[in-house]
Structures are given as structure tokens and as C-alpha cells.
TIKOLVEX-56495 format. One record per residue (C-alpha): x, y, z; residue in one letter. Coordinates in Angstrom, 1 decimal. Example, Ala and Ser with C-alpha at 12.3 -4.5 7.8 and 13.67 -1.06 7.14 Angstrom:
<logus>
+--------+--------+--------+-----+
!      u !      v !      w ! res !
+--------+--------+--------+-----+
!   12.3 !   -4.5 !    7.8 !   A !
!   13.7 !   -1.1 !    7.1 !   S !
+--------+--------+--------+-----+
</logus>
This chain:
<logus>
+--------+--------+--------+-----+
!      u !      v !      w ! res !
+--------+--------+--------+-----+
!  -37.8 !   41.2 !    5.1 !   X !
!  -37.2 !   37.4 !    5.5 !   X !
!  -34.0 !   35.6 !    4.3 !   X !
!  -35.9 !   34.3 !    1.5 !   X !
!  -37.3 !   37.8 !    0.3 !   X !
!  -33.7 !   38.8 !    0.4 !   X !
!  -32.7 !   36.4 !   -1.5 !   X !
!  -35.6 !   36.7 !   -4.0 !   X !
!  -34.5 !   40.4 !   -4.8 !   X !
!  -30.8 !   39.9 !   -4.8 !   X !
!  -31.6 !   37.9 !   -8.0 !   X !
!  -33.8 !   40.0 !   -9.5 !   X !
!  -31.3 !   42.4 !   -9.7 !   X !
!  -28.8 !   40.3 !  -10.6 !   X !
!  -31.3 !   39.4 !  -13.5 !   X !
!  -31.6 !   43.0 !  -14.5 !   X !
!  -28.0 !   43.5 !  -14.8 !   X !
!  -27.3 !   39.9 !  -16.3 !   X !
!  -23.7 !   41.0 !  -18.3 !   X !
!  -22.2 !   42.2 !  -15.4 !   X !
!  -23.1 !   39.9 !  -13.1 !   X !
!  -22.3 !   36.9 !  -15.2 !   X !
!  -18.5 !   38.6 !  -15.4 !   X !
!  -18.5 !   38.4 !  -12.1 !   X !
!  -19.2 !   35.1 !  -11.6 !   X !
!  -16.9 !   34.1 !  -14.3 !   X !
!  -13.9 !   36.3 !  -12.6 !   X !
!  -14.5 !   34.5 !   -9.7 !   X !
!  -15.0 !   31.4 !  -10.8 !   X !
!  -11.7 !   30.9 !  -12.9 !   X !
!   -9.8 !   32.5 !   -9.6 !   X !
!  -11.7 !   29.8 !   -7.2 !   X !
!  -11.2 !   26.9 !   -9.4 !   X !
!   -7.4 !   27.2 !  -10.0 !   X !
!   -6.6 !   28.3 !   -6.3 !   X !
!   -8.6 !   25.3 !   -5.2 !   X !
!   -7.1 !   22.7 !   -7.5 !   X !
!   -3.6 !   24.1 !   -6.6 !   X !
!   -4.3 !   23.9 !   -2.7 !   X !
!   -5.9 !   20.4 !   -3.7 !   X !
!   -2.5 !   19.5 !   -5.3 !   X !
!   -0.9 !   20.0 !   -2.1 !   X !
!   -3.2 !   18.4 !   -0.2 !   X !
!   -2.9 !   15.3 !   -2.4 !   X !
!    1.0 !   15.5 !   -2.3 !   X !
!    1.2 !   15.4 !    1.0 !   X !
!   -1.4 !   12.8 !    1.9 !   X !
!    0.3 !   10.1 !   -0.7 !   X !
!    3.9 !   11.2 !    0.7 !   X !
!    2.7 !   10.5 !    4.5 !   X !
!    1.5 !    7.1 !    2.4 !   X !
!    4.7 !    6.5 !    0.9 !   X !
!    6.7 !    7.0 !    3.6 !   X !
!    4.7 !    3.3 !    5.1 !   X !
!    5.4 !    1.7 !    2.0 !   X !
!    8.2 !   -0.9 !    2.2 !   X !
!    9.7 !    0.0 !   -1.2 !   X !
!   10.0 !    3.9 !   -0.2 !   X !
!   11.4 !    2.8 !    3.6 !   X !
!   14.5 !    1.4 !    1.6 !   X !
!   17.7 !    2.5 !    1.0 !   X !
!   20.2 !    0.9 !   -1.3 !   X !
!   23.7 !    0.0 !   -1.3 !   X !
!   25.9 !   -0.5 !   -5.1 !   X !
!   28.5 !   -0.4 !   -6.5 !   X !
!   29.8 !    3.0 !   -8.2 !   X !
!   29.8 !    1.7 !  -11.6 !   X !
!   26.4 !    0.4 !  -11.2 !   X !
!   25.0 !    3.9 !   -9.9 !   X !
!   26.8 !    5.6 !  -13.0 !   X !
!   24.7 !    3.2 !  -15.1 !   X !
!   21.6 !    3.7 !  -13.7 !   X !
!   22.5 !    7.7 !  -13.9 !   X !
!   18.8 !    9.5 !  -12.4 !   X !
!   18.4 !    8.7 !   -9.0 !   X !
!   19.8 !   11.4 !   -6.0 !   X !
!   22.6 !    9.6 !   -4.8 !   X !
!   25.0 !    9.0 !   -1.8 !   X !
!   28.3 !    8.7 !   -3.4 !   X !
!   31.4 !    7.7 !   -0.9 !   X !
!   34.5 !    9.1 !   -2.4 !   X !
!   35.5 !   11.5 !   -5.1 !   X !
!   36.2 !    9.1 !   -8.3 !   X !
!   34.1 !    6.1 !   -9.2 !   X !
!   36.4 !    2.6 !   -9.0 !   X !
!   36.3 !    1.4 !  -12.5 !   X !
!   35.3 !   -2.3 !  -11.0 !   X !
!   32.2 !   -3.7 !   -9.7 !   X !
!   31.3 !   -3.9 !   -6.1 !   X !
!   30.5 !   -6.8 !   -4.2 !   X !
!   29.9 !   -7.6 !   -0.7 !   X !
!   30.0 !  -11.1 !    0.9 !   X !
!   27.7 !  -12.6 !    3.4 !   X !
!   30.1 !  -12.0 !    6.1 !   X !
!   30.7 !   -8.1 !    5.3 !   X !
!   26.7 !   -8.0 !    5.1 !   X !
!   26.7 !   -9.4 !    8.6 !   X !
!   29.4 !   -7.1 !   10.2 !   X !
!   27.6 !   -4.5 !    8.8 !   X !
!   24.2 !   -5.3 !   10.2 !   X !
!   26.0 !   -5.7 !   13.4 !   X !
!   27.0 !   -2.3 !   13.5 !   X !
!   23.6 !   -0.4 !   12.1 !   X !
!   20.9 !    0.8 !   15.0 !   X !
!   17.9 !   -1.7 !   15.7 !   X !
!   15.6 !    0.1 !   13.0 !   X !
!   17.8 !   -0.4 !   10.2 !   X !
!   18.0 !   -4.1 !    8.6 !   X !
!   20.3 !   -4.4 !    6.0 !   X !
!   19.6 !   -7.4 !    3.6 !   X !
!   20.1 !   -8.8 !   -0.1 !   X !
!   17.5 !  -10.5 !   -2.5 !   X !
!   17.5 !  -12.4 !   -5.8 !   X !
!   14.6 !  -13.9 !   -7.5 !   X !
!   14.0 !  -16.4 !   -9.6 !   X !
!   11.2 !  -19.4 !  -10.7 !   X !
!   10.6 !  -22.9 !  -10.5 !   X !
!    8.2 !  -25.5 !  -11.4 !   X !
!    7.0 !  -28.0 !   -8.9 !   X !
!    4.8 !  -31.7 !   -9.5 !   X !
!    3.2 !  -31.0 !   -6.6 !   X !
!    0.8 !  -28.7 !   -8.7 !   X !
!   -1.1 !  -29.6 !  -11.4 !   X !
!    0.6 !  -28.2 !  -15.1 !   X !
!   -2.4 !  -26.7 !  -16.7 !   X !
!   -2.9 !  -24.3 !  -19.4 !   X !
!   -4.8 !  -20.6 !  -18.2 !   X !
!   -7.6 !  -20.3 !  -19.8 !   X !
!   -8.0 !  -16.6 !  -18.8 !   X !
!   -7.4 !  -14.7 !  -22.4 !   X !
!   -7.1 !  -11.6 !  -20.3 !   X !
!   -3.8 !  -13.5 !  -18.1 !   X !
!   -0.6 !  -11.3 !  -19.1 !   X !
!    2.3 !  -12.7 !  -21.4 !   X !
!    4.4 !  -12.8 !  -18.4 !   X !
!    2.1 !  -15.3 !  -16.9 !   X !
!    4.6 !  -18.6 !  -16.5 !   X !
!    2.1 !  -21.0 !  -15.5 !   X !
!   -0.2 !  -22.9 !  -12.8 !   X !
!    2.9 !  -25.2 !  -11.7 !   X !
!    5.2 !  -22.3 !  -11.3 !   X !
!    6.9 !  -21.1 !   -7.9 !   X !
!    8.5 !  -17.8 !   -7.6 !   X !
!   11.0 !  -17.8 !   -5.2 !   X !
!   13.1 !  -15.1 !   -3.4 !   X !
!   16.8 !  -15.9 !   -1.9 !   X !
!   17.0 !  -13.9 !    0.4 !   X !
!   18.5 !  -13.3 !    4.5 !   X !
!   16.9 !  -13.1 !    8.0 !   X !
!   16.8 !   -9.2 !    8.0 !   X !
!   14.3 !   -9.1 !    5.5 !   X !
!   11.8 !  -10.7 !    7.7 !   X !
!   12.6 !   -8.2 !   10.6 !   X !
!   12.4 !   -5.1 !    8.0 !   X !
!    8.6 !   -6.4 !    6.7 !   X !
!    7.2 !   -7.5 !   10.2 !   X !
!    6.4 !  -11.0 !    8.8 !   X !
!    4.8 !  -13.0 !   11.4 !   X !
!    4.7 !  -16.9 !   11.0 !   X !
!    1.3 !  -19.2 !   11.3 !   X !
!    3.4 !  -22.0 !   12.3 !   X !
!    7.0 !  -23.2 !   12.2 !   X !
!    9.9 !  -20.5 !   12.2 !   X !
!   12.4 !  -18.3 !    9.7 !   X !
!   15.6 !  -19.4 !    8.2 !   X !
!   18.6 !  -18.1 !   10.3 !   X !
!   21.9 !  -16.7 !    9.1 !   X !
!   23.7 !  -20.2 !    9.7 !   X !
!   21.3 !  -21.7 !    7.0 !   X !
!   22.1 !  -18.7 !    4.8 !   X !
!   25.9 !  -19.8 !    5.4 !   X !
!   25.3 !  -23.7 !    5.0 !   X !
!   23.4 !  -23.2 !    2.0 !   X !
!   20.6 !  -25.2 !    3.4 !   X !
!   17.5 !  -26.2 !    1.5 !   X !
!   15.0 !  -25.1 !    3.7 !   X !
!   11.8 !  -22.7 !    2.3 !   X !
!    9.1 !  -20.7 !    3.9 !   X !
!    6.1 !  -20.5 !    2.5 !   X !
!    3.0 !  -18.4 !    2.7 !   X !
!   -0.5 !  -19.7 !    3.9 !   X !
!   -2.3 !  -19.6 !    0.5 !   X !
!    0.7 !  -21.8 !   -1.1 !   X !
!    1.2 !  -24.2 !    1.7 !   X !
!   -2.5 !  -25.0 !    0.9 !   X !
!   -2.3 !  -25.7 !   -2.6 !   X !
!    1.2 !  -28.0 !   -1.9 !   X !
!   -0.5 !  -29.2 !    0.8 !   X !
!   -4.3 !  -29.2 !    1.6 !   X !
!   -5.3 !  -28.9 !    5.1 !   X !
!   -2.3 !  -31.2 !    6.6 !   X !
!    0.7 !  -30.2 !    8.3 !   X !
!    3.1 !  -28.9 !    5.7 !   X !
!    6.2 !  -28.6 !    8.6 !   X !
!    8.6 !  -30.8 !    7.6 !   X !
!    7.1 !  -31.4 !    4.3 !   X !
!    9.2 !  -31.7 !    0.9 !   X !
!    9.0 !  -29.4 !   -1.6 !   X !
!   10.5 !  -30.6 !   -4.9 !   X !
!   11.4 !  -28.1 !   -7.4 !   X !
!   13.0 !  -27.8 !  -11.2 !   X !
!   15.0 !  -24.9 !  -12.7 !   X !
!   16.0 !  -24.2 !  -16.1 !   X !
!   12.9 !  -26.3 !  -18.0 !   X !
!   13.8 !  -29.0 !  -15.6 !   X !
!   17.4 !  -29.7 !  -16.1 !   X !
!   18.2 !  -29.0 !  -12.5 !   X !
!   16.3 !  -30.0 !   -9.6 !   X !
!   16.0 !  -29.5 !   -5.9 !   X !
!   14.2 !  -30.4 !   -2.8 !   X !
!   13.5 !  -28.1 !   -0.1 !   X !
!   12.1 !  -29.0 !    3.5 !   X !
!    8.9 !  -26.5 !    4.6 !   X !
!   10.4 !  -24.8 !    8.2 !   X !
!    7.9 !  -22.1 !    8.3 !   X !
!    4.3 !  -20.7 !    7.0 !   X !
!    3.5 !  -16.8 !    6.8 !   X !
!    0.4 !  -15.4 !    8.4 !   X !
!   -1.8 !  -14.4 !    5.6 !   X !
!   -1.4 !  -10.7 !    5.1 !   X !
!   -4.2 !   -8.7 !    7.1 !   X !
!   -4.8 !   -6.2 !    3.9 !   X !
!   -5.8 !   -7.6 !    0.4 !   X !
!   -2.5 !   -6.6 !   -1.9 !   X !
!   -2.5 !   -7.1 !   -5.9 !   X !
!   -1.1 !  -10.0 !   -6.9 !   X !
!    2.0 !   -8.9 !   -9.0 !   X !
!    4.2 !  -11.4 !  -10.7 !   X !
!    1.9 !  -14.4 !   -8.5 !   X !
!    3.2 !  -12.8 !   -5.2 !   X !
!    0.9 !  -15.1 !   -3.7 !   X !
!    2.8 !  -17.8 !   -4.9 !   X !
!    6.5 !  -16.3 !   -3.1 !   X !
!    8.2 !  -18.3 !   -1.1 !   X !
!   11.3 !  -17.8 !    0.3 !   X !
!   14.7 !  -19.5 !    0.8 !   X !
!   18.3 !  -18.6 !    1.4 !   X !
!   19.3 !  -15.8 !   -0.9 !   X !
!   22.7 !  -18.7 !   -1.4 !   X !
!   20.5 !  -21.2 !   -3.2 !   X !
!   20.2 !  -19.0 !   -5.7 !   X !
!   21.3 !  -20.6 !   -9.2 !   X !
!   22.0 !  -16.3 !   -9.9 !   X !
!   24.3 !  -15.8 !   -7.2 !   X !
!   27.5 !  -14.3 !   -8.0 !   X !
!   30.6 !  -16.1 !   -6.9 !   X !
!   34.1 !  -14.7 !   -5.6 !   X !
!   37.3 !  -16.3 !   -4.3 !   X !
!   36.7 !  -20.0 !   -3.5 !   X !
!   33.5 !  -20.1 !   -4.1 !   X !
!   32.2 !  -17.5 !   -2.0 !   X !
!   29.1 !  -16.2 !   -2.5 !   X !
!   29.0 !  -12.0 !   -3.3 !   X !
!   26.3 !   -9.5 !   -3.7 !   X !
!   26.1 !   -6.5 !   -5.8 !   X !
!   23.4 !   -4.8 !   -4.3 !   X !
!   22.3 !   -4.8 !   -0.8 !   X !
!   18.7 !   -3.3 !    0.8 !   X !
!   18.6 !   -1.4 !    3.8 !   X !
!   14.7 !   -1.2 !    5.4 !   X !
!   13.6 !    1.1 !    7.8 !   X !
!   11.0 !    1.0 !   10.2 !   X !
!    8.1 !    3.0 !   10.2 !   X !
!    8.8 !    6.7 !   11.4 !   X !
!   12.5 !    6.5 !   11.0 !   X !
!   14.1 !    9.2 !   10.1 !   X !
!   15.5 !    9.0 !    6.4 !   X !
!   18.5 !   11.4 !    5.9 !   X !
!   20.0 !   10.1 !    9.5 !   X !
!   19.5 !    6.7 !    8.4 !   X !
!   21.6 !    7.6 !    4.7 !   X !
!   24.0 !    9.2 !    7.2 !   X !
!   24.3 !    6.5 !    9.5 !   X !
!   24.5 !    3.9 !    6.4 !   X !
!   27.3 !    6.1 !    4.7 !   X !
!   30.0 !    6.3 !    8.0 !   X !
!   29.1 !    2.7 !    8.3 !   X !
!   29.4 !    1.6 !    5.0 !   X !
!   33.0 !    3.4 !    4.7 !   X !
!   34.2 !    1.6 !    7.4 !   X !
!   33.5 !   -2.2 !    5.8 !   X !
!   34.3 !   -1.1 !    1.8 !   X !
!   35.6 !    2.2 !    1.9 !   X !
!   34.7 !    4.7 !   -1.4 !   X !
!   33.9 !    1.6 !   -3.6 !   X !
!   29.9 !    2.3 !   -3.6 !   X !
!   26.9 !    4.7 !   -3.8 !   X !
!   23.8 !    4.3 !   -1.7 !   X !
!   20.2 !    5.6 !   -2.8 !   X !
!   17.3 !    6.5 !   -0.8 !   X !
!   13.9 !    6.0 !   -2.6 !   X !
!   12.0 !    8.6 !   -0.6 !   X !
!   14.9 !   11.0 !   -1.1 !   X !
!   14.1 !   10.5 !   -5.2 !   X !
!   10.7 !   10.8 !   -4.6 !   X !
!   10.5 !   13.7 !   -2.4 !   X !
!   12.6 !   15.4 !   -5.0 !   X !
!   10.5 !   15.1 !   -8.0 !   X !
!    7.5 !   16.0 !   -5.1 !   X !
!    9.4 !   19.1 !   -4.4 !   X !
!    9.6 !   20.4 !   -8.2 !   X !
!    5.9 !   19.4 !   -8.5 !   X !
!    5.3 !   22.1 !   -5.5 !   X !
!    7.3 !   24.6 !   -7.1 !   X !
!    5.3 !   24.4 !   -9.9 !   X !
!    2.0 !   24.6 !   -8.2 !   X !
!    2.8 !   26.9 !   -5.8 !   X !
!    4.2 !   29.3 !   -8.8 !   X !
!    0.7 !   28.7 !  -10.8 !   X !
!   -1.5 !   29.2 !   -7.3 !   X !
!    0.6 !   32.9 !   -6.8 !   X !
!   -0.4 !   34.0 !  -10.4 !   X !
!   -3.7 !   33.0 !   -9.9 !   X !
!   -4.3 !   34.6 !   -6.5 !   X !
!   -2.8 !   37.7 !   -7.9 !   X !
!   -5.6 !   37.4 !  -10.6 !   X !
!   -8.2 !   36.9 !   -8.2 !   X !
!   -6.7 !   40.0 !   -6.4 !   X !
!   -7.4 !   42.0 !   -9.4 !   X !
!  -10.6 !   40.9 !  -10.3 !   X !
!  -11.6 !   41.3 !   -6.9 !   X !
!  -10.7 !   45.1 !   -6.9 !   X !
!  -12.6 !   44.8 !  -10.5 !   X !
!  -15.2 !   43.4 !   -8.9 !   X !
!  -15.7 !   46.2 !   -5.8 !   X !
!  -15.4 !   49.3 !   -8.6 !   X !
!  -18.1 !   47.0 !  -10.7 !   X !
!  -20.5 !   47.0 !   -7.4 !   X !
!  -19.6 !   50.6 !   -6.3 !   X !
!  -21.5 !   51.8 !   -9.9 !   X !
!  -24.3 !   49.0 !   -9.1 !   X !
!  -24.8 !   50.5 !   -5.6 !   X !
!  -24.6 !   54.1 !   -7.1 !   X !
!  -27.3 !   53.4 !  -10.3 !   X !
!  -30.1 !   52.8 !   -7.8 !   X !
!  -29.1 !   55.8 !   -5.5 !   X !
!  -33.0 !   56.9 !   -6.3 !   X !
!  -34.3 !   53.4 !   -5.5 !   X !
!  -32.6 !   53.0 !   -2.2 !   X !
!  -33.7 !   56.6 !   -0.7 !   X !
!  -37.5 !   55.6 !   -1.8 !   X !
!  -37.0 !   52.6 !    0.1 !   X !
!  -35.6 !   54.3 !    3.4 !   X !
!  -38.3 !   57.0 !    3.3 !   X !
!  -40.9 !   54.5 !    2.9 !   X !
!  -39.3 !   53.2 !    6.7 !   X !
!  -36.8 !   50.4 !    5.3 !   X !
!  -34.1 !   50.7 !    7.9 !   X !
!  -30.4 !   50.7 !    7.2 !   X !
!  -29.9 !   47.8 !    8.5 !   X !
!  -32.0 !   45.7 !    6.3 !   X !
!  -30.1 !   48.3 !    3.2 !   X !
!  -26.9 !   46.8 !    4.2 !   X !
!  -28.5 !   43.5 !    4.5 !   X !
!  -29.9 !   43.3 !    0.7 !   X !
!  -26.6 !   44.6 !   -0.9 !   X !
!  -24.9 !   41.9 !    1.0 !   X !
!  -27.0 !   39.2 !    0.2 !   X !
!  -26.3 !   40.3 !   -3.3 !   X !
!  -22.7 !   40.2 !   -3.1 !   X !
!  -23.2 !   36.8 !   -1.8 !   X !
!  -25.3 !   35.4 !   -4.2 !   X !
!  -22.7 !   36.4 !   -6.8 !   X !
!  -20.0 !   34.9 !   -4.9 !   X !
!  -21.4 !   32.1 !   -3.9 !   X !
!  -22.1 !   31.3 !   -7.6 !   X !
!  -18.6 !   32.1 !   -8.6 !   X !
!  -17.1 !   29.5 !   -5.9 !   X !
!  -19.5 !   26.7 !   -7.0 !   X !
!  -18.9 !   26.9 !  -10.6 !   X !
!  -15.1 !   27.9 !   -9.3 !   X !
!  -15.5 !   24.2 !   -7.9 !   X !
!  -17.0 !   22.2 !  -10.9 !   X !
!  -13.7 !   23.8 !  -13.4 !   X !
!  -11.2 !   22.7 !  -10.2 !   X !
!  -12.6 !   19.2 !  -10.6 !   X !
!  -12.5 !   19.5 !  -14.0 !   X !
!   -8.8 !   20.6 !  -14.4 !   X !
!   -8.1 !   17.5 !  -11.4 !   X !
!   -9.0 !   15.3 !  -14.1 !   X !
!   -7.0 !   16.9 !  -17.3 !   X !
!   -4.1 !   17.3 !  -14.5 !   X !
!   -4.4 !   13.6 !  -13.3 !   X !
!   -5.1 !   11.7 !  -17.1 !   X !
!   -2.4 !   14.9 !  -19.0 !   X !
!    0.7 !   15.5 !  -16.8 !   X !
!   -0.2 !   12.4 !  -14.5 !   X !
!   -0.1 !   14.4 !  -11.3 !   X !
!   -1.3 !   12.4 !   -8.3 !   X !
!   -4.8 !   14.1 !   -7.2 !   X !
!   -7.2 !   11.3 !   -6.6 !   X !
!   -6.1 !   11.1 !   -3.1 !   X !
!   -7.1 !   14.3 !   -2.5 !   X !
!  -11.0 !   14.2 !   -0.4 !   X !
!  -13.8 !   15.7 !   -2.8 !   X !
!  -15.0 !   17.4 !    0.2 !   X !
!  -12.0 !   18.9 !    0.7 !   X !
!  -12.1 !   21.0 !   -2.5 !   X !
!  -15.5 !   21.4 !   -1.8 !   X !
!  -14.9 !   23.2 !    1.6 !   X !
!  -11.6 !   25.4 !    0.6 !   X !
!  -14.1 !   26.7 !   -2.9 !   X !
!  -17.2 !   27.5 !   -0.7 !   X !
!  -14.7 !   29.4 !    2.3 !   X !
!  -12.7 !   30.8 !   -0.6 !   X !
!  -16.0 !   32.2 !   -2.2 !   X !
!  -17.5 !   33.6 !    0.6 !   X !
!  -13.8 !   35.3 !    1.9 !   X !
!  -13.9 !   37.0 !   -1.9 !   X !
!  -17.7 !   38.1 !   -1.8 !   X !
!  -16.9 !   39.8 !    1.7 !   X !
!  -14.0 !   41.6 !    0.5 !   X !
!  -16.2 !   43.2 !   -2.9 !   X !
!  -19.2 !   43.3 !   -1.2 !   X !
!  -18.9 !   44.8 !    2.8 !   X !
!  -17.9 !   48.6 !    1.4 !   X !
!  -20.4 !   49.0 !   -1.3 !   X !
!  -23.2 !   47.7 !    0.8 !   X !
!  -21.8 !   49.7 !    3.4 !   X !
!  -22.0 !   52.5 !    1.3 !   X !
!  -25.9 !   51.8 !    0.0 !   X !
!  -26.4 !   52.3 !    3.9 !   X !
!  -25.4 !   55.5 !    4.4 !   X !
!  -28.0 !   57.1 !    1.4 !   X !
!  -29.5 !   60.1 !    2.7 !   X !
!  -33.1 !   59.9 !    1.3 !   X !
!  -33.6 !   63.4 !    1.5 !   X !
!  -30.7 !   63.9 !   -1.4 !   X !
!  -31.3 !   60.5 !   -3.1 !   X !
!  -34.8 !   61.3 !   -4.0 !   X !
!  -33.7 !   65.0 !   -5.1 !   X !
!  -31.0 !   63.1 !   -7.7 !   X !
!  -32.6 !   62.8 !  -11.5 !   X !
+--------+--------+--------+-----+
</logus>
């Protein structure tokens, strides 16, 4: 008997005894398709984790002030010292510095502000784009970032021409900008913008500045959205800033301070590292917070959850397994009569166990694709309902774990009782009523 007859007369059986095996395929089926969209879940998790951990935002760590952590109240955080100071914490470019001084080469402490400007070097025009955002401040704006040389080192900028602002420009408050490729060509067409003014105005105009180009960005080597006209960022010393806190004499002060990693570093000895370092320069006046740390937190109580549904569901599959194997047991033993014909007509045992197999098969292979259409179902209620992150997860992935899970479950109910069809002895199988 070919494959095909095999299969042909698994069905027809399967036909004949249509209510039981359609509960089989549905006990399978619901199993399958929960166990696969829990594994899936995992899966997903960790592929946009390993993700995450490249991301620039998740590499950073944060330095504030006590006060400013009890406001934000959520994220886990690093606190240094029992009792929070009931003032504000600031650091000044020189602290910032001694402590960069003293952090390992893959850590690059740094502060940022941001802020906009207009600029007559582009054209003021209205968007004619209904679908622009409110937010959207014009075709003449600049959005500019104050910021310090670390931050270049942390984001592996790379220049086109010219070079980066150093610290002593931070100090000196000098008026220089660096600008990436995309902007330099609208300031400045194809020519040389090195050396090149840059005239901007703050506050509707009422102040105004001019700031010589030093340096042009490489355009970035992967497309990235453009949030907040990122393409339009330039950057400058964070003490230009017209939002820069001031202390004693002028001095400018920062309230919050970014620590970027590089790639692969490891993130609780960096917060370690950070804290001892930290205490040294302001003592138990701040907090520090990892963004990974939060992240991997909330990741973690996403797991428990999943991992608590995929146990109850595998103990379900369990017992509709053993459901399953008594269900085939009575199948096998209702065509006792049938089966001895068949061996004293010559079928071998062999082919016996074959046919119940193929049977067993057919049903569980049924089970696991329709097991694999509900997982991709619930993906979608899980993803658009509770906002889970599953997209990330392959589609052949699910596909795969279903299809191995279905054919591990139609071995387990299918082996004995087909093992068990074998073994008739014709001679008593034809004397049964």
C-alpha cells in the first residue's frame, strides 16, 4: 500500500467517525495554538530586547537630581544615599568633565538641551501638507541641540568634512555649529559651507545669533523617521543654550546628565561604575536610571505572564493528549474484526501499524495547522489588545514550533494504539461478534 493509499484510508475513517475526530483536532488545536503563541511571545521578546539593547536611547543611563527622580516616581532607580536632599541637583561643566575623566573608555557621560530657531537663509513658506502635524514649526526653522563632545563619541558620528566642537568651545561659549549633510545643502547648495555663517533668531526674532559652520555629519547609512525635523538638527555647545541654568557667577549648571554606552557593554557594571563614581564628585545628592534596566523589568513581568499561561496550557494539552490515546484505544478496538480480515487476507503488521499511524497523523497534523491559524490569530488580538510586542517574531517561526509540536503530540496518542492494532491475532479477531 502506497503513501497515498494510506493516506486515502486514514480519511475515510476519519470521515466515518467525523464527531470524534473533529474533537480531536479541536483538542489539539487550542493546545498548539496557545503553546505556540506563548513560545512566539518569547521569541519576540527576546529578539526586540537584543534590538534594544543597540538602540542609543536604551544604551543610556541617566544622572538627576533626587528631587527630580521623586517626581518622575516609575522608573527602577539607582538612588545614592538614604534620604532625598530637599534641593535640586546640578552639576557644572567642570564636575561633568572630572567625571568623564574618571569613567572607563565605553562610557561617555554628556548633557543636552534643545531648542529652535528660525534662519533667512531658508525660505519662510507655509506647508501645504494638511496631513503635517500641529507641532510642525515651519520651513525656516532649525532645531538645534546644545550639547558636549561626548555625545559625538557615544553615537559614532563621523564627519563628511570639517571637525567637532571641543570642550574649550563648550567653555568659551563659542558660536560654532555642526551641521548634517542634508541641512548644509539647503543653507548652502553644493558650495563649501566650512566657514560659512549661519544666522539664526530666537524667541519670534527678538534675539539673534550667528554661528560659523566647523563641521558637516556623514549622512546616516540607515533611513531613520524624521521626528521633530531631525533632519534639520544641528548641533552647538550645550552653553549657547538661551535654557541653560545658571549658578554662582554666572556659571553654567545642568540638571540632568546622559551617560551612553557602547554597544555590548555591560549595563548593571556600568550603573555600578557610574554610582562609586558619581559619589565621589556629588556625594548622595542624585539618582541615576538605566533605560534598559526599566525596560527589562516590564520584559520580565511580560514573561511571567506568558510563561504562567504556556504552563496551563501545556498541562491542558497533556490532558487532552491522554484524552486523546483512551479516544484512539476504542477506535483501534471497534475495528478489531476489520483488522484480522485484513491480516488473514496477507496484510502484514507492518503495514497495520503503518495505517493507524498515518491516522494519528492526519489528525495531528490537522490539529497543529489549525493550532497555527488561532496562534496568529491571538498574535494579532495580543498585539492590537494588550499591545504586546509580537510582530518581530518570524511567521515561519510559529510555523515550524506548530508543525514539530503537532507531530511530537500525534506520536505520543498515536505509537501505542497503532502498536496495539499490530498485534491482532486474526484467528480471535475474526471469532469476535
Amino acid at each position: 500500500m502506497t503513501l497515498r493509499d494510506q493516506l486515502q484510508w486514514s480519511i475515510r475513517h476519519s470521515k466515518r467517525q467525523l464527531l470524534e475526530s473533529i474533537l480531536v483536532v479541536l483538542a489539539i488545536a487550542l493546545g498548539v495554538g496557545v503553546i505556540v503563541t506563548v513560545l512566539s511571545m518569547f521569541v519576540s521578546l527576546g529578539q526586540q530586547y537584543r534590538a534594544n539593547e543597540q538602540a542609543e536611547h536604551f544604551r543610556t543611563i541617566e544622572l538627576m537630581g533626587k528631587m527630580e527622580a521623586i517626581r518622575r516616581e516609575g522608573a527602577p532607580l539607582t538612588l545614592l544615599g538614604s534620604d532625598a536632599e530637599r534641593r535640586d541637583w546640578s552639576a557644572s561643566f567642570e564636575e561633568l568633565e572630572e567625571f568623564r575623566a574618571h569613567l572607563p573608555s565605553n562610557m561617555h557621560p554628556y548633557a543636552e538641551l534643545h531648542w529652535s530657531a528660525t534662519t533667512p537663509l531658508l525660505p519662510e513658506e507655509e506647508s501645504e501638507d494638511e496631513t503635517e502635524p500641529s507641532w510642525f514649526f515651519g520651513t525656516n526653522h532649525i532645531f538645534l541641540m546644545g550639547t558636549t563632545p561626548e555625545y559625538f563619541a557615544f553615537t559614532g558620528a563621523t564627519l563628511q568634512r570639517g571637525s567637532f566642537f571641543l570642550a574649550d568651545d563648550v567653555r568659551a561659549k563659542n558660536p560654532v555649529i555642526v551641521l548634517p549633510a542634508d541641512l548644509a545643502t539647503e543653507l548652502f547648495g553644493d558650495g563649501n559651507p566650512l566657514g560659512q555663517v549661519v544666522p539664526l533668531l530666537l524667541f519670534g526674532g527678538e534675539d539673534s545669533a550667528e554661528y560659523t559652520v566647523i563641521g558637516v555629519l556623514d549622512p546616516p547609512q540607515e533611513e531613520v523617521g524624521d521626528f521633530l525635523g531631525s533632519s534639520r538638527m544641528a548641533y552647538v555647545p550645550i552653553t549657547l543654550s538661551p535654557y541653560a541654568g545658571l549658578g554662582g557667577e554666572g556659571e553654567m549648571r545642568f540638571s540632568n546628565i546622559q551617560i551612553g554606552l557602547n554597544i555590548g557593554s555591560d549595563i548593571p557594571t556600568a550603573l555600578e561604575i557610574a554610582t562609586s563614581e558619581a559619589a565621589l564628585i556629588w556625594g548622595d545628592q542624585m539618582a541615576l536610571q538605566s533605560f534598559l534596566t526599566e525596560y527589562r523589568e516590564s520584559q520580565k513581568q511580560m514573561q511571567t505572564y506568558a510563561l504562567l499561561i504556556g504552563v496551563l496550557a501545556s498541562i491542558g494539552l497533556v490532558i487532552a493528549v491522554i484524552n486523546i490515546l483512551n479516544l484512539m484505544l476504542a477506535r483501534v478496538l471497534k475495528r478489531t474484526k476489520s483488522v484480522g480480515l485484513s491480516m488473514a487476507l496477507g496484510s502484514p503488521r507492518r503495514q497495520v501499524f503503518s495505517q493507524f499511524m498515518m491516522e494519528a497523523l492526519t489528525l495531528g497534523m490537522m490539529g497543529s495547522i489549525f493550532g497555527i491559524l488561532f496562534s496568529f490569530v491571538m498574535v494579532k488580538v495580543l498585539e492590537g489588545g494588550l499591545g504586546l510586542p509580537l510582530t518581530t517574531s518570524l511567521w515561519s517561526t510559529r510555523v515550524l514550533l506548530g508543525l514539530g509540536l503537532g507531530l511530537l503530540v500525534s506520536l505520543f496518542f498515536g505509537v501505542y494504539p497503532a502498536y496495539l492494532g499490530s498485534r491482532t491475532n486474526p484467528v480471535d479477531a475474526l471469532r469476535t461478534d
